[in-house]
Every structure is written in structure tokens, then in C-alpha cells.
N, C-alpha and C positions, 0 to 999 in steps of 0.2 A: 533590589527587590527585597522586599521585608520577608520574613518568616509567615505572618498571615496570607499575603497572596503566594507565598512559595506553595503552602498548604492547598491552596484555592485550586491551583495551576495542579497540582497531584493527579487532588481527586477528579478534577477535570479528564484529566487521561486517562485515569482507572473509570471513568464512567465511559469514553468514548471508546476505550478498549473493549468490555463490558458489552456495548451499546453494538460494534464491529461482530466481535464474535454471535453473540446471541443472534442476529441478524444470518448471519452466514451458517450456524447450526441448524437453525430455522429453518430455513430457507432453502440453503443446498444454492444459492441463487449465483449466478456468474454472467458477466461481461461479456458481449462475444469477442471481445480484445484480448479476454482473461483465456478463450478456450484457443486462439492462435497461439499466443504465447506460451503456455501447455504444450502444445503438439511442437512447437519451436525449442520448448525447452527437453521433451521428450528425444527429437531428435538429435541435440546436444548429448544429451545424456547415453542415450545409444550407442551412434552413429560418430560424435562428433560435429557432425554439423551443426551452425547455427542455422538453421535454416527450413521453411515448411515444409516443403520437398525434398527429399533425399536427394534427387538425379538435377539440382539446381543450387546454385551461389545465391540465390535473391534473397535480399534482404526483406523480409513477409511481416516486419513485426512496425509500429512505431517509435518503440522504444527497444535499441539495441542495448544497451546497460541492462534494461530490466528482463530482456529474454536469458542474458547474459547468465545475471544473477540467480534468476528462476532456476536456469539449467545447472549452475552450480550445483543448487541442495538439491536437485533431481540424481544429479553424480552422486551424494553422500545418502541417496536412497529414501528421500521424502516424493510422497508420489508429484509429479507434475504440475496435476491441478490444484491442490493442497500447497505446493510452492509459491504456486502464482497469488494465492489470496494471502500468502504468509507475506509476501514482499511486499504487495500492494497495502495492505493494510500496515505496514511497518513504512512505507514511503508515506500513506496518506495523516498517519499520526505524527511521521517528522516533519510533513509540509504542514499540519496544523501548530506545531510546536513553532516552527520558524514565523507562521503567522503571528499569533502569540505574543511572541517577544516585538516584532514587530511594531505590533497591536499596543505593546505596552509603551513603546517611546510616543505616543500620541494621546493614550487616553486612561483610564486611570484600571485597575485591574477588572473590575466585573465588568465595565464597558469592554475590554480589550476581550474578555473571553466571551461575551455573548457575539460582536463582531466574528471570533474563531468559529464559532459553532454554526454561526448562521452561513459564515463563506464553506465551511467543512461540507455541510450537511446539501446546499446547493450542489458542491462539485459533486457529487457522490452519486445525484439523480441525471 
């Protein structure tokens, strides 16, 4: 990859970053997958458990890594819900980044990143 589309591919992120945040400021707006995972990560952080219920082992989340993760920075005292959109939006930029590159062994760079943005922006709704 040249130095022009390294450049491309930057400000790509810094817009979608940008674009992430401003939305979420905005908005206040949340998943109801994002408010399990919260109370999942909440009780991590607590309790210890992974889990939505205190007085139960079940597994409540889809993704066990990302409740995981969640619950971590909840332990180092970032709130919950505030975790949940930090990972998410840190997993949904490194899934556009892996698209990306992807993207790039087929087509040439501004094809590859309008392809990123148009798949990003889909999964998102």
C-alpha cells in the first residue's frame, strides 16, 4: 500500500471514529444487546459473575469475550454502559479495518473503502 491510500485509509477512521462518537453523544442511543451486556458486565464487576442474574450460571449475553471485555474496564471503574459502547465501537472499527484490507486485495483503494463504509454503515442499523 502506497503512502496516498495509507493517508486515505487514516482519515477514513478518523472520520468514522468522528462519525461513532458524535452519534453516540448525540444520541445517548443504545442496543438492547448493549444494555444486557452492561448489567452482565456490571455484575462481573460487582459480584464476579459473568452473568445477568446474580442467583444463576447462564450464560445471558451473545457474545461471551465481549461481556468479558466489557466487565473488565467496569473492574478498572469505567461505568458499564460507557464500556459497552467503548468495546463496541473499538470491535466495529477493527471489523471495518479487517474489511478494508480485505477490500483492498480485489479492488483498487476508493472502491475498497466506499465497499467498507457502505458494509460498516448497513451493519450498524
Amino acid at each position: 500500500m502506497n503512502n496516498n491510500s495509507k493517508l486515505r485509509f487514516s482519515w477514513f477512521l478518523v472520520v468514522a471514529t468522528l462519525f461513532y462518537l458524535t452519534f453516540w453523544i448525540q444520541t445517548d442511543w443504545t442496543i438492547e444487546d448493549g444494555m444486557i451486556v452492561a448489567r452482565v458486565a456490571r455484575n462481573f464487576a460487582t459480584y464476579g459473575i459473568l452473568s445477568y442474574n446474580t442467583t444463576s450460571w447462564v450464560s445471558s449475553c451473545t457474545s461471551t469475550l465481549f461481556a468479558f471485555i466489557t466487565g473488565l474496564l467496569a473492574l478498572i471503574g469505567i461505568p458499564p454502559l460507557a464500556a459497552t459502547k467503548i468495546v463496541g465501537m473499538s470491535a466495529a472499527l477493527m471489523g471495518g479495518w479487517i474489511l478494508y484490507k480485505a477490500a483492498l486485495g480485489i479492488q483498487c483503494p476508493r472502491h475498497a473503502s466506499i465497499t467498507t463504509a457502505c458494509i460498516c454503515c448497513y451493519q450498524q442499523q
